[in-house]
N, C-alpha and C positions, 0 to 999 in steps of 0.2 A: 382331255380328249373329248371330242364332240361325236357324238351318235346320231346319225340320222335316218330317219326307216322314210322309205317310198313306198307309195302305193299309184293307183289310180287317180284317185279324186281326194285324197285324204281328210277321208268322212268315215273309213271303214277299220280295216286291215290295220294302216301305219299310225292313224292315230291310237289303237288297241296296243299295239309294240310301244307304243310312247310313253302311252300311260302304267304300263302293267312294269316295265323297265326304272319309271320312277318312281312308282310303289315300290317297287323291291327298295332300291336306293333309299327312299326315306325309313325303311327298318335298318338298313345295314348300309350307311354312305360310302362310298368312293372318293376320295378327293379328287378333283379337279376330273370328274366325269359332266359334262351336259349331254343331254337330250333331247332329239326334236324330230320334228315329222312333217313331211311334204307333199305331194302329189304332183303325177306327171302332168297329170290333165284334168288338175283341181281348179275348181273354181270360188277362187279366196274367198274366204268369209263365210262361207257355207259353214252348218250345225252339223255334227256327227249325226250319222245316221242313229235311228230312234235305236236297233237294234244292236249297234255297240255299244249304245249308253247304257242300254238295260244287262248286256252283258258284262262291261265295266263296270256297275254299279255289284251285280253277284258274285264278279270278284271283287271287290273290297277297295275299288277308284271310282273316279267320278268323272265323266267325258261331257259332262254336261255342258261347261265353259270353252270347249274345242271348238276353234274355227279354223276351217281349212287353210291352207294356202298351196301356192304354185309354186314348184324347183323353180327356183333362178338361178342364175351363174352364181350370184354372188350367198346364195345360200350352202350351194354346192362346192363352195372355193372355201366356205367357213366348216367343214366336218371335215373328221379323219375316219368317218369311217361310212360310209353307205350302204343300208341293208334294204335293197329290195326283195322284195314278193315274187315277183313272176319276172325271168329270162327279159322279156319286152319290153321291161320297164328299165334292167338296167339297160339294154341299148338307149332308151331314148334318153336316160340319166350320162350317158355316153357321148351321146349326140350334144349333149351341153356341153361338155368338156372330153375330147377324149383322154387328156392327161388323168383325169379320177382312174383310168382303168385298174391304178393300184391301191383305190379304197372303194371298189364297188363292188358288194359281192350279193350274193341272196340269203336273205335271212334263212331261209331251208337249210340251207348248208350247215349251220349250226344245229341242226334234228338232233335230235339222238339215235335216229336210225345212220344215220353218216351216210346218207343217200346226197349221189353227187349233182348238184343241179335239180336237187329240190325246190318246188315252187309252193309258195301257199297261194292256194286261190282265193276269188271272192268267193262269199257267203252265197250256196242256191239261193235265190229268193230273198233275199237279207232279212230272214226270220231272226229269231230268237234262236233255236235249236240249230240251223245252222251257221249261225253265227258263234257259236259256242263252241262249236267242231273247230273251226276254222280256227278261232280262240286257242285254244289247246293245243294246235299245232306252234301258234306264236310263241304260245308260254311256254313249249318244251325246249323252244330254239332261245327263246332271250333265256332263258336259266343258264343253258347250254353255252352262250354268247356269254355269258358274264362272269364263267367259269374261267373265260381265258379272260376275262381284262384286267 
């Protein structure tokens, strides 16, 4: 099964989901689980922002080697399962293919509040502190996400 988390620009958000997902995985593996992370309107090659790496780094990964890239069809034709961020991303992850409608869903929706059509936003200000917040809401949802895989 292939995972793959959307964001915006995948410097933020989807890269944090990627990596905090494969941390877990290398304490307690899954067979035949991958992982990946994309953006709708990233610009390939781009560095994680400074603020996810310093919060990936405080939880216990490392985003330092992350470079973005862009949804293409044929990224989006390779996952089973699609977790975006924010309502608008999965349209435009939609817009690629409307057949994904049955692996696109929002990462929120795994909360542990079971709030429907939950969105994690970006980070105010892509600080540190609020990028941590933001963080936290990721991590309560991949725990939650990996509960059922």
């Amino acid at each position: 099964m292939r995972v793959l988390f959307i964001c915006t620009a995948n410097v933020c958000r989807s890269p944090l989901a990627e990596g905090y997902l494969k941390h877990l995985l290398k304490k307690n593996p899954i067979s035949g689980l991958d992982v990946a992370s994309a953006g709708v309107m990233a610009l390939s090659g781009s560095p994680a922002f400074d603020c996810a790496i310093e919060v990936a780094d405080l939880s216990g990964f490392d985003l330092s080697s992350h470079r973005a890239r862009r949804l293409t069809p044929s990224i989006g034709a390779e996952a089973d399962l699609i977790l975006c961020m924010e309502t608008w991303q999965a349209t435009q992850v939609l817009d690629n293919d409307p057949n994904w409608i049955g692996k696109t869903r929002l990462l929120g929706n795994y909360h542990s509040s079971r709030r429907r059509l939950f969105q994690i936003p970006d980070p105010q200000d892509f600080t540190v502190p609020y990028t941590l917040e933001v963080f936290h809401l990721i991590q309560d949802s991949v725990n939650e996400l990996l509960k059922q895989l």
